[in-house]
BALOBA-1460 file (C-alpha; in Angstrom, 3 decimals):
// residues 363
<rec num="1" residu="x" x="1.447" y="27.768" z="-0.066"/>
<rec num="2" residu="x" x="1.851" y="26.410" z="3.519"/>
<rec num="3" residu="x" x="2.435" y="22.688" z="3.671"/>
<rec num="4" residu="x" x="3.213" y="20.545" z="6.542"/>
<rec num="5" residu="x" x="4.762" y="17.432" z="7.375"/>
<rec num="6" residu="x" x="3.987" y="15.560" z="10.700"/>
<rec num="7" residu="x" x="5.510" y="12.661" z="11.615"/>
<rec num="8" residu="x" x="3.774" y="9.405" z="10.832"/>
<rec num="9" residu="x" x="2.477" y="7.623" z="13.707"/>
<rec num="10" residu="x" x="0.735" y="4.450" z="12.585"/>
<rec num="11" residu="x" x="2.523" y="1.480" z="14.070"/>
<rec num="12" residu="x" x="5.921" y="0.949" z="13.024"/>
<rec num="13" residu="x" x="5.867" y="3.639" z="10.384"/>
<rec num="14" residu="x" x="9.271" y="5.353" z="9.480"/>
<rec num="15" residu="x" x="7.959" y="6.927" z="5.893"/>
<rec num="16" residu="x" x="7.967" y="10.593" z="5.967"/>
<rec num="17" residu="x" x="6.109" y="12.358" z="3.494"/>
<rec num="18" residu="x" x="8.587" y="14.859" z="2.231"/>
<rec num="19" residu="x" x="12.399" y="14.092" z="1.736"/>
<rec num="20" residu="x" x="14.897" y="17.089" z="2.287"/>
<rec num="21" residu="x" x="15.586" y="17.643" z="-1.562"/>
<rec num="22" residu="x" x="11.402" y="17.395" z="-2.208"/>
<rec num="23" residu="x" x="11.403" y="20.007" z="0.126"/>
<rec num="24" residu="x" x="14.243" y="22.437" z="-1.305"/>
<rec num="25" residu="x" x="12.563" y="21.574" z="-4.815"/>
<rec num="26" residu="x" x="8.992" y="23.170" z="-3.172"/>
<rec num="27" residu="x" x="11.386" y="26.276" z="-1.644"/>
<rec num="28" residu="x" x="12.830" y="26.968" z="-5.076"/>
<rec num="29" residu="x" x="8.783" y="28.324" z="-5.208"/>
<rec num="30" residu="x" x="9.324" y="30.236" z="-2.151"/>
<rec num="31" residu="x" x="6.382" y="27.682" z="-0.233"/>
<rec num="32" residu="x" x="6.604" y="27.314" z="3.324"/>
<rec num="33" residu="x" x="7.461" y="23.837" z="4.572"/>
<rec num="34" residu="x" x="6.654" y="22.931" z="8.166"/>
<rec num="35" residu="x" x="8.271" y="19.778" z="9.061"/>
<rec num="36" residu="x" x="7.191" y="18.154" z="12.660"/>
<rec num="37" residu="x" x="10.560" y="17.959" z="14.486"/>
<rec num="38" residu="x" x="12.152" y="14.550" z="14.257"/>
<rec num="39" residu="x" x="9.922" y="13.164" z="11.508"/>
<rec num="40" residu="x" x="12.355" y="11.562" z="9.374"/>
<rec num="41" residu="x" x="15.092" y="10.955" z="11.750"/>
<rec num="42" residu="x" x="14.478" y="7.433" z="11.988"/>
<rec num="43" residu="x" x="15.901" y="7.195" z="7.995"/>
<rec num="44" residu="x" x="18.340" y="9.230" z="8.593"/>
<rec num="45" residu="x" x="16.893" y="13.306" z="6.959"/>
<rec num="46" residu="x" x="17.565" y="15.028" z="10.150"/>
<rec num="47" residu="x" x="16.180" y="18.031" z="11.090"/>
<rec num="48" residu="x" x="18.981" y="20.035" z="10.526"/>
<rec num="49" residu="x" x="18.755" y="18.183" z="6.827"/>
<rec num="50" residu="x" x="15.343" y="20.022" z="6.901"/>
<rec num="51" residu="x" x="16.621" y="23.075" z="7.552"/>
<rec num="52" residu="x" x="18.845" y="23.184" z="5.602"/>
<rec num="53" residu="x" x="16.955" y="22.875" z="2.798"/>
<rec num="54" residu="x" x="14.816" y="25.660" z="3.400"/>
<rec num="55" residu="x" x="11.943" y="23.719" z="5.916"/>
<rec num="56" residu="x" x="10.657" y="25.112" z="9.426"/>
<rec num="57" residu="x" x="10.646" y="22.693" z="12.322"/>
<rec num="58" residu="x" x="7.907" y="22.246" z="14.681"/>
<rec num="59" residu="x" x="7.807" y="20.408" z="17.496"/>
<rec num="60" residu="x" x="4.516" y="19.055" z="17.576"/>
<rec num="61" residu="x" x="1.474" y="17.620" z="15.051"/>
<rec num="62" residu="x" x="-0.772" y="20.241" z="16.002"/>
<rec num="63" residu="x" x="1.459" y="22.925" z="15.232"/>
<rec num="64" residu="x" x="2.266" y="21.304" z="11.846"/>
<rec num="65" residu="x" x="-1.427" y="21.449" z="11.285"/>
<rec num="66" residu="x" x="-2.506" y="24.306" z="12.667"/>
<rec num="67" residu="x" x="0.489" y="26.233" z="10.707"/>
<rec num="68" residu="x" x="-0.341" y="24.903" z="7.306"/>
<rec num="69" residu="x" x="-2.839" y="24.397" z="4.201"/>
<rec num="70" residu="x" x="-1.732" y="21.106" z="2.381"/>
<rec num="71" residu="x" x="-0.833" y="18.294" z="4.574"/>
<rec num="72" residu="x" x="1.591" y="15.564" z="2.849"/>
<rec num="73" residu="x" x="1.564" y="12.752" z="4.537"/>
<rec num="74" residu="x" x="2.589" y="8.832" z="3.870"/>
<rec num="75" residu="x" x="-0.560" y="6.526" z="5.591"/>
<rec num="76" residu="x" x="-4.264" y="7.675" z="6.521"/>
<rec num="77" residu="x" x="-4.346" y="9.925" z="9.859"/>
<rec num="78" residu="x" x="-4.507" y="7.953" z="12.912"/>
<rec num="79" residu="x" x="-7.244" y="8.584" z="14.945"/>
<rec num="80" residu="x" x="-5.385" y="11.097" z="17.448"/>
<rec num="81" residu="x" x="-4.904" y="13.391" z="14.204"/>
<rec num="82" residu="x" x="-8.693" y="14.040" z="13.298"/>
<rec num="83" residu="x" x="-8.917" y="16.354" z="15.440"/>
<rec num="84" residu="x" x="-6.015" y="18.470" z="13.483"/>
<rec num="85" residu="x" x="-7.842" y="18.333" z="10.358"/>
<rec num="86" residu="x" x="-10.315" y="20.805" z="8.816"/>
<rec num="87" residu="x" x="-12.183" y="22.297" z="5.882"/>
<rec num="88" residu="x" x="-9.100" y="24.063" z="5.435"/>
<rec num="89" residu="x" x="-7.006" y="21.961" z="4.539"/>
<rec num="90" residu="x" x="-5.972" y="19.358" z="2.067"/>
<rec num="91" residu="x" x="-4.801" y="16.093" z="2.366"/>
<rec num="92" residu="x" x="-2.411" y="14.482" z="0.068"/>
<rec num="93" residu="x" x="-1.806" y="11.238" z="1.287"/>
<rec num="94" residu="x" x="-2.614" y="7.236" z="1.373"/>
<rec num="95" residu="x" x="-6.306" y="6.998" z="2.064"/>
<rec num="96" residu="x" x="-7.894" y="3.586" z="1.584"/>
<rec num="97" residu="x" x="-11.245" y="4.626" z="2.914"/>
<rec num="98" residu="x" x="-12.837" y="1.223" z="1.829"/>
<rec num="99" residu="x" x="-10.600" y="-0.147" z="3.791"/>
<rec num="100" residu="x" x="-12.027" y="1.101" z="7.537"/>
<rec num="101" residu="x" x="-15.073" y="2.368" z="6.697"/>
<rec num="102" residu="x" x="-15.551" y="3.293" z="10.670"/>
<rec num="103" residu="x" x="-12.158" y="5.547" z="10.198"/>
<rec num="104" residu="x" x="-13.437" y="7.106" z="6.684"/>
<rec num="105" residu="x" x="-16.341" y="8.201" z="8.012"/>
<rec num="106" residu="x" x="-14.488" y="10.133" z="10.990"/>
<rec num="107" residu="x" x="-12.461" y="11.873" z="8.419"/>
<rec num="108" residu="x" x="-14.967" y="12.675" z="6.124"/>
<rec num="109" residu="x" x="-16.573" y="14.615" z="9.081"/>
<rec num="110" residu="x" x="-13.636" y="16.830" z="9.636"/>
<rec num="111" residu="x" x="-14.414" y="18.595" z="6.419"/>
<rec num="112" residu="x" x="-10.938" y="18.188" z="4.551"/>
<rec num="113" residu="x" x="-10.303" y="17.995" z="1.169"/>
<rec num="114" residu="x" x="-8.484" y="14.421" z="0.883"/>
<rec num="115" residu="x" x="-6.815" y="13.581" z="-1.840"/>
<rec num="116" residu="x" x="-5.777" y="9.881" z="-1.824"/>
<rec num="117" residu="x" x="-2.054" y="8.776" z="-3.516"/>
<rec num="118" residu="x" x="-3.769" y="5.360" z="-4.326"/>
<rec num="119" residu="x" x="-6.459" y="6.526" z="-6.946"/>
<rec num="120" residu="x" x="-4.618" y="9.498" z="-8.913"/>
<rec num="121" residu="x" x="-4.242" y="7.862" z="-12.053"/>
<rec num="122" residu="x" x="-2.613" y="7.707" z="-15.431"/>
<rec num="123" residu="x" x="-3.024" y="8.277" z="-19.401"/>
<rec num="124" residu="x" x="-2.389" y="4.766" z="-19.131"/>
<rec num="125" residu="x" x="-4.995" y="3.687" z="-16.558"/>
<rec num="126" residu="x" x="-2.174" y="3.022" z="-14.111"/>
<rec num="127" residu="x" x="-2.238" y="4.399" z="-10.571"/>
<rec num="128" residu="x" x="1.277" y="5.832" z="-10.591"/>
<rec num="129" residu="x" x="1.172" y="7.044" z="-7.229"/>
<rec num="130" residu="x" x="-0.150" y="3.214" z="-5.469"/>
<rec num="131" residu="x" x="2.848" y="1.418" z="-8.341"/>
<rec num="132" residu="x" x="5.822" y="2.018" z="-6.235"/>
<rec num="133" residu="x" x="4.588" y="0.489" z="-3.190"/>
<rec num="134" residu="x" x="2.665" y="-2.050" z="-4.395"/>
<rec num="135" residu="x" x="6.231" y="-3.154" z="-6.327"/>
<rec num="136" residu="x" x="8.141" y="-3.094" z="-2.653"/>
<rec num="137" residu="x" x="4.762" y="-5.032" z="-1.328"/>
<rec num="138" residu="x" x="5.066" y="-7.479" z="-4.022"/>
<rec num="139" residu="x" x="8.906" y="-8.106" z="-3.063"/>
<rec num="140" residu="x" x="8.392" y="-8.039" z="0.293"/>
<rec num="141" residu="x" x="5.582" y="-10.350" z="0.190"/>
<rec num="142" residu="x" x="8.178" y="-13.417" z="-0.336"/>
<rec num="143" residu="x" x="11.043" y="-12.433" z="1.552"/>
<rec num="144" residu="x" x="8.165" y="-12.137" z="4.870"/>
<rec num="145" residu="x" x="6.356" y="-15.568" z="3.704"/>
<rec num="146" residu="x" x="9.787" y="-17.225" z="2.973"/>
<rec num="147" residu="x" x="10.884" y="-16.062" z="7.011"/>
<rec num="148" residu="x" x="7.479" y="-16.827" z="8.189"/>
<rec num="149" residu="x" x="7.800" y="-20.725" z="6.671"/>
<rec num="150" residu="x" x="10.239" y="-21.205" z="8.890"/>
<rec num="151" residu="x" x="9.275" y="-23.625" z="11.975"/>
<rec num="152" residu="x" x="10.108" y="-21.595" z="14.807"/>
<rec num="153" residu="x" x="7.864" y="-19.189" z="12.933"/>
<rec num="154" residu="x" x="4.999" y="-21.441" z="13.120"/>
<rec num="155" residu="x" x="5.458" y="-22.354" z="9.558"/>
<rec num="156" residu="x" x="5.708" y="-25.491" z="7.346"/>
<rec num="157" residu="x" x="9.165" y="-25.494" z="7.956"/>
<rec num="158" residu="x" x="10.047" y="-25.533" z="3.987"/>
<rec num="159" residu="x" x="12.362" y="-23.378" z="2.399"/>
<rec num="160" residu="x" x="11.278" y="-21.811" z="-1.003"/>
<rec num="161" residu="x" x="13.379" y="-23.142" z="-4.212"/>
<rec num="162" residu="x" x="14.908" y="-26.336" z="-5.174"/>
<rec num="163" residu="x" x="17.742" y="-28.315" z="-4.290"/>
<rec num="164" residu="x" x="18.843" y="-31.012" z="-6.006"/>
<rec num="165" residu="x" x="16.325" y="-33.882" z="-6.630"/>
<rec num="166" residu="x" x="13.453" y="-32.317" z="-4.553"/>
<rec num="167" residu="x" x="11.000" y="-30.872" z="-6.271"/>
<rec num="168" residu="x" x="10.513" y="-27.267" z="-5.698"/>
<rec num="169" residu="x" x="8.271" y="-25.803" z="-3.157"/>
<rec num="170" residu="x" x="4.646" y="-24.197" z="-4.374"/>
<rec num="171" residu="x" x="4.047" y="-20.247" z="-4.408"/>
<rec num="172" residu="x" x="0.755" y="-19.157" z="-5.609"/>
<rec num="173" residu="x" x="0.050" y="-15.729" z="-6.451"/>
<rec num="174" residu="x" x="-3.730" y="-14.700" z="-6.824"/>
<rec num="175" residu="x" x="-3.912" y="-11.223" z="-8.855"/>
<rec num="176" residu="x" x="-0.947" y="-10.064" z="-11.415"/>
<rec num="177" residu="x" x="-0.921" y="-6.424" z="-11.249"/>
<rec num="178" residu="x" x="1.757" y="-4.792" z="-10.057"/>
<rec num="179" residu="x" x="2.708" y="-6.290" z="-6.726"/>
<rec num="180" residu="x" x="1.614" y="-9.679" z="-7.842"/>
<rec num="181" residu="x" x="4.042" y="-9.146" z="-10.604"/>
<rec num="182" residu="x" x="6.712" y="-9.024" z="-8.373"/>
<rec num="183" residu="x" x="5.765" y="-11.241" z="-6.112"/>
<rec num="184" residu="x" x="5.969" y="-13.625" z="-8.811"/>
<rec num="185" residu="x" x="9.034" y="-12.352" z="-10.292"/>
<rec num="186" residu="x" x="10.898" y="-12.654" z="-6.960"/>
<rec num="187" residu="x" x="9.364" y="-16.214" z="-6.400"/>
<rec num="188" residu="x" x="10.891" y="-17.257" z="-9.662"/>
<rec num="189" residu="x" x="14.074" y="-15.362" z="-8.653"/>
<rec num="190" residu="x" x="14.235" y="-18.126" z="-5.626"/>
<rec num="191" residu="x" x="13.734" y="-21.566" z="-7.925"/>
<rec num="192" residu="x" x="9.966" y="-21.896" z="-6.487"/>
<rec num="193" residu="x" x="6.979" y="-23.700" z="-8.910"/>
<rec num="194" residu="x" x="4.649" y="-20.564" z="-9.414"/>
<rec num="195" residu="x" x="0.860" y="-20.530" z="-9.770"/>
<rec num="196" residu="x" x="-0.209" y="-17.491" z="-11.340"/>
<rec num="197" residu="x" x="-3.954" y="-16.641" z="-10.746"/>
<rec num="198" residu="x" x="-5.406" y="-14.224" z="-11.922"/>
<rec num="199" residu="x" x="-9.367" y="-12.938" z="-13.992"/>
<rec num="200" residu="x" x="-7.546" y="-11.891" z="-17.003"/>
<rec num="201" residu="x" x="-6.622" y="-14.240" z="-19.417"/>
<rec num="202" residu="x" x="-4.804" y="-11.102" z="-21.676"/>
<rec num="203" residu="x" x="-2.814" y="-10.572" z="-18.447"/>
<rec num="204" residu="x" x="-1.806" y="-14.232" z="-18.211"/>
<rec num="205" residu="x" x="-0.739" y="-14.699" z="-21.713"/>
<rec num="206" residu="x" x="1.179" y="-11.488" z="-21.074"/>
<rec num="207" residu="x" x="2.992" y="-12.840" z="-18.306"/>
<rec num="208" residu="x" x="3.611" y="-16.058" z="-20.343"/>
<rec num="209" residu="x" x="5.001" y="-14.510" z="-22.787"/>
<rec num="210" residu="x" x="7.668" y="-12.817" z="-20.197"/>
<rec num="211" residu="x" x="8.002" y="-15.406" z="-17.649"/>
<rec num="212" residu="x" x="7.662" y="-18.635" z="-19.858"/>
<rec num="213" residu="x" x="6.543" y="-21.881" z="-18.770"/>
<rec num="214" residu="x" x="9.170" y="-23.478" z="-17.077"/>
<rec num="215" residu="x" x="7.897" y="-24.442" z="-13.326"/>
<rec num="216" residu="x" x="5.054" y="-21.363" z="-13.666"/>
<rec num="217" residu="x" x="1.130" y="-22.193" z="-14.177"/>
<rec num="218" residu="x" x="-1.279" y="-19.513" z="-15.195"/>
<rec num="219" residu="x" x="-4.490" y="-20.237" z="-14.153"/>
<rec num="220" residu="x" x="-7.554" y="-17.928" z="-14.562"/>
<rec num="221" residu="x" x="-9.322" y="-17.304" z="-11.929"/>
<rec num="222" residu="x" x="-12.487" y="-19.421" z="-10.507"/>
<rec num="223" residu="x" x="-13.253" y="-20.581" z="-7.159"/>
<rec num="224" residu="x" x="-12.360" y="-24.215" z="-7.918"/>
<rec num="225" residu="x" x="-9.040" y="-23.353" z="-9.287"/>
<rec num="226" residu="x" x="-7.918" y="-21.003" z="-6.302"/>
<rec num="227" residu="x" x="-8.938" y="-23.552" z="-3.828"/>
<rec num="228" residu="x" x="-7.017" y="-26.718" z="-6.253"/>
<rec num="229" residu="x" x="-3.393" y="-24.227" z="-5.674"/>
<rec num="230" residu="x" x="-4.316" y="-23.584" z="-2.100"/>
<rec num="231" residu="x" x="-4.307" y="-27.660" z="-1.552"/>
<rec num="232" residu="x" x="-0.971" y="-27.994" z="-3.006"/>
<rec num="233" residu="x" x="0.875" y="-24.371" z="-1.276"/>
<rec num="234" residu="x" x="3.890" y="-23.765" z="0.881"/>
<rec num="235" residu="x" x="3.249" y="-19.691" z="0.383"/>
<rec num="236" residu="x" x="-0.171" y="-17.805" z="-1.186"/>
<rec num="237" residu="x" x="0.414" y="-14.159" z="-1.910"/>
<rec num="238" residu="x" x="-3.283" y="-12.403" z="-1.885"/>
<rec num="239" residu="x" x="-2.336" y="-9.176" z="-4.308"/>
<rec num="240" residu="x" x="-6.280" y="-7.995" z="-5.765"/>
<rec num="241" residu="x" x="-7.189" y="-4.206" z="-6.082"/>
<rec num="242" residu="x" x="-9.911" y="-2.871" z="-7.397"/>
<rec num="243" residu="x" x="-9.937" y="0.882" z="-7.299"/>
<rec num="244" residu="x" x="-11.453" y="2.846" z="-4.459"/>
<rec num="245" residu="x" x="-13.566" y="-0.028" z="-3.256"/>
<rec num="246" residu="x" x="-13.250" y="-3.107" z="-1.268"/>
<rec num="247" residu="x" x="-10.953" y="-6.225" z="-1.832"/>
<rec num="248" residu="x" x="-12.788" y="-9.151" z="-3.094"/>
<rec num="249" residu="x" x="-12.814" y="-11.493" z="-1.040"/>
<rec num="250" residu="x" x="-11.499" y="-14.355" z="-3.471"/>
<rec num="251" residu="x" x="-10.316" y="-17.281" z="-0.829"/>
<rec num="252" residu="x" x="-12.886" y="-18.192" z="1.486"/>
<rec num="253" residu="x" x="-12.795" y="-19.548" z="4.791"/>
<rec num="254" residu="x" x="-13.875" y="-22.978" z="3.528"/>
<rec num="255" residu="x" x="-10.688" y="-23.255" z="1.301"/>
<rec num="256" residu="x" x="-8.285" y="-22.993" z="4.440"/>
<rec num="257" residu="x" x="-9.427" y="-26.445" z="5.466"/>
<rec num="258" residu="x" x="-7.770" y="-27.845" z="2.817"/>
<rec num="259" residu="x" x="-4.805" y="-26.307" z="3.262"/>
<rec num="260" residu="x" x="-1.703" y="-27.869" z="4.923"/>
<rec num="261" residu="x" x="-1.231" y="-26.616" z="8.485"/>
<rec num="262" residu="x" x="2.122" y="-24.051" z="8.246"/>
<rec num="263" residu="x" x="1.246" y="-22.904" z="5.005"/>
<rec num="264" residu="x" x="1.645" y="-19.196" z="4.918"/>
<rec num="265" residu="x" x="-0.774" y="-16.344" z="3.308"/>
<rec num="266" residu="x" x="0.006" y="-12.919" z="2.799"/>
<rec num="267" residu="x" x="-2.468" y="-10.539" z="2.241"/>
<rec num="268" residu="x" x="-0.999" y="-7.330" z="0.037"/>
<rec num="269" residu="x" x="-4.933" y="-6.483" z="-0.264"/>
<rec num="270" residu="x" x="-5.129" y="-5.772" z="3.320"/>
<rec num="271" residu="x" x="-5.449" y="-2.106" z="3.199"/>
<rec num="272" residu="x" x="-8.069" y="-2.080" z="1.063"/>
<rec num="273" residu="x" x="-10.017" y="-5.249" z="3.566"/>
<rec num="274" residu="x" x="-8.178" y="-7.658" z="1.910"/>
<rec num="275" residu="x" x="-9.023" y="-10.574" z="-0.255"/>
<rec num="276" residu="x" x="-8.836" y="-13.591" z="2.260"/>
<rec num="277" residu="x" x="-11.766" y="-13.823" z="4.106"/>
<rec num="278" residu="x" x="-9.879" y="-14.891" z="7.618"/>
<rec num="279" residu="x" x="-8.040" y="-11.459" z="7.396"/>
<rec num="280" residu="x" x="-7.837" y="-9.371" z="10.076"/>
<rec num="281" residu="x" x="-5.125" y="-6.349" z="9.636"/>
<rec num="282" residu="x" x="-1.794" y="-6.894" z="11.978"/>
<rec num="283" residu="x" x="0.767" y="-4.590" z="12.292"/>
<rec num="284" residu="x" x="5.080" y="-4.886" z="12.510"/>
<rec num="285" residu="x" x="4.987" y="-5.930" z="16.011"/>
<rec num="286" residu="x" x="2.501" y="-8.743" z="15.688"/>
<rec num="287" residu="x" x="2.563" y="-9.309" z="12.124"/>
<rec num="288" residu="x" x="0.778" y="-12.607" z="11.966"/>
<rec num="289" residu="x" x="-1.696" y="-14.961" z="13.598"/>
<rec num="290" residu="x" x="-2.649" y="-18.326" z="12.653"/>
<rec num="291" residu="x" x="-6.487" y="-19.778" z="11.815"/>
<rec num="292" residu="x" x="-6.968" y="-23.309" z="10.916"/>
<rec num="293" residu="x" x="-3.409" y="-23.764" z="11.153"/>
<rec num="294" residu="x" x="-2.410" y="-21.466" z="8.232"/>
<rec num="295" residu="x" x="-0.152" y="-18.473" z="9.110"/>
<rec num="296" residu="x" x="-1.856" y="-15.159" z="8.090"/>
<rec num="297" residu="x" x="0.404" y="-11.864" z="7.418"/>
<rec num="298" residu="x" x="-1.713" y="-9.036" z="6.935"/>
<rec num="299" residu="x" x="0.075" y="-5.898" z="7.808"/>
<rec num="300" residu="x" x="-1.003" y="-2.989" z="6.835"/>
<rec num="301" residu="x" x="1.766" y="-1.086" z="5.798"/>
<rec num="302" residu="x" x="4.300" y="-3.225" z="4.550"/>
<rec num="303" residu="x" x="6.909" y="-1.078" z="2.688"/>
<rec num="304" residu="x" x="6.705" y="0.654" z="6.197"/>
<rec num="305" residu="x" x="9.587" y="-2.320" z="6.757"/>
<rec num="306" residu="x" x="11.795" y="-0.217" z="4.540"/>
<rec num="307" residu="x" x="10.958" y="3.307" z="4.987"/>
<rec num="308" residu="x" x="14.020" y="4.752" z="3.752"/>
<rec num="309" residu="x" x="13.726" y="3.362" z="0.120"/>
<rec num="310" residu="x" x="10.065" y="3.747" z="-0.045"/>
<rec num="311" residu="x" x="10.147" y="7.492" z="0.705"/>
<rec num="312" residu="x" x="12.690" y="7.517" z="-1.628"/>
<rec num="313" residu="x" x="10.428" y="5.644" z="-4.434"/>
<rec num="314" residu="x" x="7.412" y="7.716" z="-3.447"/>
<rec num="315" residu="x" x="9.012" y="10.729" z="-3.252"/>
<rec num="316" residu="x" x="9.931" y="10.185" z="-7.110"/>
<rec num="317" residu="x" x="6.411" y="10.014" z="-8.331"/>
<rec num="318" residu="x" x="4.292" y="12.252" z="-5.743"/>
<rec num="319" residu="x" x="6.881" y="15.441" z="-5.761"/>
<rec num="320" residu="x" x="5.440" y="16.607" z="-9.343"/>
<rec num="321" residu="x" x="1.769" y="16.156" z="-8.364"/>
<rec num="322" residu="x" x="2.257" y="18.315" z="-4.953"/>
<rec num="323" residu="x" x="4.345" y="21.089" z="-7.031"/>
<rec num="324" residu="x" x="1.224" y="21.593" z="-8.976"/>
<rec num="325" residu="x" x="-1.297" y="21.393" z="-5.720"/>
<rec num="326" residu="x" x="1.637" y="24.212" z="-4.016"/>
<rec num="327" residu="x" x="1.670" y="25.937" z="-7.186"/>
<rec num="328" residu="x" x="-1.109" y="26.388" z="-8.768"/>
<rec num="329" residu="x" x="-3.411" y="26.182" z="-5.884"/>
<rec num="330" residu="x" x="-5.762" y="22.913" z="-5.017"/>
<rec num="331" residu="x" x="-8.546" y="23.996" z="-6.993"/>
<rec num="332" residu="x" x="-6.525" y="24.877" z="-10.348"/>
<rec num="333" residu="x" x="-4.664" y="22.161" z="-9.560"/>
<rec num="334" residu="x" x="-7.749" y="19.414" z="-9.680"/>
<rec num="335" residu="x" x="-9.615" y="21.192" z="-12.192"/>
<rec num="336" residu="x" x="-6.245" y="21.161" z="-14.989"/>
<rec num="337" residu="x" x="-5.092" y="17.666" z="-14.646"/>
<rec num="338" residu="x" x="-8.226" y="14.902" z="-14.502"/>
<rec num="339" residu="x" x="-5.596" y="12.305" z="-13.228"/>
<rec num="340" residu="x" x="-5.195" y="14.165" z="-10.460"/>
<rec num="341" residu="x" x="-9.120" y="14.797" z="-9.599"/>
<rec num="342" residu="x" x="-9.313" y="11.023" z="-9.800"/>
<rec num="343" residu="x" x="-7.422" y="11.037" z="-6.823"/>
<rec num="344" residu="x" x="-10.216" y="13.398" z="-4.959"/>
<rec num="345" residu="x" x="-11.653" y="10.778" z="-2.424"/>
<rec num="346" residu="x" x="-13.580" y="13.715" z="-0.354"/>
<rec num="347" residu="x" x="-14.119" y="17.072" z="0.024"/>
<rec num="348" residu="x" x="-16.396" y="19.431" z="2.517"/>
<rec num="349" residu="x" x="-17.891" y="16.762" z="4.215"/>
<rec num="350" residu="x" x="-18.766" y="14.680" z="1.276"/>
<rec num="351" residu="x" x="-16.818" y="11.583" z="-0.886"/>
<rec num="352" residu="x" x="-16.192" y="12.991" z="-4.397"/>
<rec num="353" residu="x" x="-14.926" y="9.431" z="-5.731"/>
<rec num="354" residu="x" x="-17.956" y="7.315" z="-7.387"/>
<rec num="355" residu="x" x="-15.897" y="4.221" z="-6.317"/>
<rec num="356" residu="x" x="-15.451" y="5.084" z="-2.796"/>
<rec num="357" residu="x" x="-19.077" y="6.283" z="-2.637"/>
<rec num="358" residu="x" x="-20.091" y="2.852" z="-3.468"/>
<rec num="359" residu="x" x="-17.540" y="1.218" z="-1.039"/>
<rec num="360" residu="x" x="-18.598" y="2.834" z="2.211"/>
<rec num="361" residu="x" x="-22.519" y="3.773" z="1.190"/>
<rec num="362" residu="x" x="-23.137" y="0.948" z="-1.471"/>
<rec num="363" residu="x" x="-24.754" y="3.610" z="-3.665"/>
């Protein structure tokens, strides 16, 4: 099979959706890897890394495109790329077409066949393929909040753990999945008082049972009790995903006047619309913006801070899905594996995801 690489171009995005030793792993098949020149260079896999390992270099996107059949990519095309993109080929890549519905309907146009990383799943009901960079959001998430508390930063000017007598600053996580996991593991990692929220009350006991109680609450989620740990926060980490659709929208606008000015949110949810209502996506340059005084982070592709381990990490857990699509062609390759046809999002001009089909035409 014929599958191309083109260098990401969303803001501030290093990723690169093929590493130089996923690449000699797809040669070992005798597949033909284009690789747009210079996509990777910025971690460090430099072209001659590519060749090396059996790739071709092209200079440009449209080459990349125009050469190959399975596109593997990191984030959702940009706009500038739809017009690359065809009934020909398949896309393997981070979708999140709830997330711009405007954008998912442009793609869905083209014709391709899009398979999105974010809703392969499981035999466990996990989403493999959305866990490794939802665990570097989740990290991220306080090491971000934790720089953006700081005054010059617009922030409370608090630092997150204890010292002392003082009592220790407040982190609330709403949603304990996977990034909210971490999140709240690397918030207890710093001495901070944790609020877990979260619907589940299975999930919270489950959490109790690994965290324990000492300076954590675990509070299921209602309205009253996410606006009560807003009231009393230094940092709120907004991690809820429901599959293929839109994130709820579980703090309202109302609760931010409450809030103490300098308090910081970050939204994880953000690429699927996120879950704060004041959202509004922001990008590496201009990560945040402030309404009613709170600090809002809502970037959009947040491991995209450390490209080099995420490719690394995704790398790991996409390589064995696209040496099936390479291998056994895309339609084998869907039809034999149902985790992997839960990851078909579209296909010839029409979504093929019931979740996603309810997301962008509420049907």
């Amino acid at each position: 099979m014929k599958i191309g690489v083109p260098t990401e171009i969303k803001n501030n995005e290093y990723r690169v959706g093929l590493t130089p030793r996923s690449v000699k792993a797809l040669k070992a098949f005798n597949h033909d890897i284009f690789i747009q020149q210079g996509a990777g260079s910025a971690i460090g896999f430099l072209d001659s890394d590519y060749i090396e390992s059996g790739a071709q270099i092209l200079e440009s996107a449209a080459e990349v495109f125009a050469a190959s059949e399975l596109i593997v990519k990191v984030k959702e095309p940009m706009p500038s790329e739809l017009g690359y993109l065809n009934s020909s080929h398949t896309l393997f890549t981070y979708l999140h077409l709830a997330g711009d519905p405007k954008q998912a309907h442009a793609l869905i146009k083209t014709g391709v066949t899009g398979i999105a990383y974010e809703t392969v799943t499981s035999d466990s009901g996990a989403l493999p393929l959305l866990a490794p960079m939802s665990a570097i959001a989740g990290q991220l998430s306080i090491v971000v909040g934790s720089y953006h508390l700081l005054k010059q930063n617009k922030g409370r000017g608090t630092l997150i753990g204890s010292f002392g007598d003082l009592d220790p600053r407040v982190v609330t996580v709403i949603g304990a999945g996977v990034a909210g996991t971490e999140a709240i593991q690397k918030a207890i990692q710093n001495n901070a008082y944790v609020k877990i929220i979260d619907l589940s009350e299975k999930r919270l006991n489950a959490l109790q049972a690994i965290f324990g109680s000492q300076n954590i609450e675990y509070i299921q989620s209602t309205e009253e009790a996410i606006a009560d740990a807003l009231s009393v926060s230094d940092l709120v980490i907004g991690s809820v995903y429901v599959v293929g659709k839109q994130a709820p929208k579980v703090v309202s606008a109302e609760m931010l006047k409450n809030m103490t000015p300098g308090t910081v949110m970050v939204d994880i949810s953000i690429d699927q619309g996120g879950c704060f209502e004041t959202s509004q996506p922001t990008n590496h340059d201009e990560p945040t913006y402030i309404k009613d005084g709170v600090v809002h982070y809502c970037v959009t592709n947040m491991p995209g801070a450390v490209p080099l381990t995420a490719t690394h990490a995704l790398n790991q857990v996409t390589l064995p899905f696209i040496l099936d699509l390479a291998n056994k062609g895309i339609d084998v390759a869907l039809n034999d594996d149902e985790h992997l046809h839960n990851g078909l999002n579209i296909q010839g001009g029409e979504v093929k995801h019931q979740a996603v089909q309810e997301a962008l035409f509420g049907q």
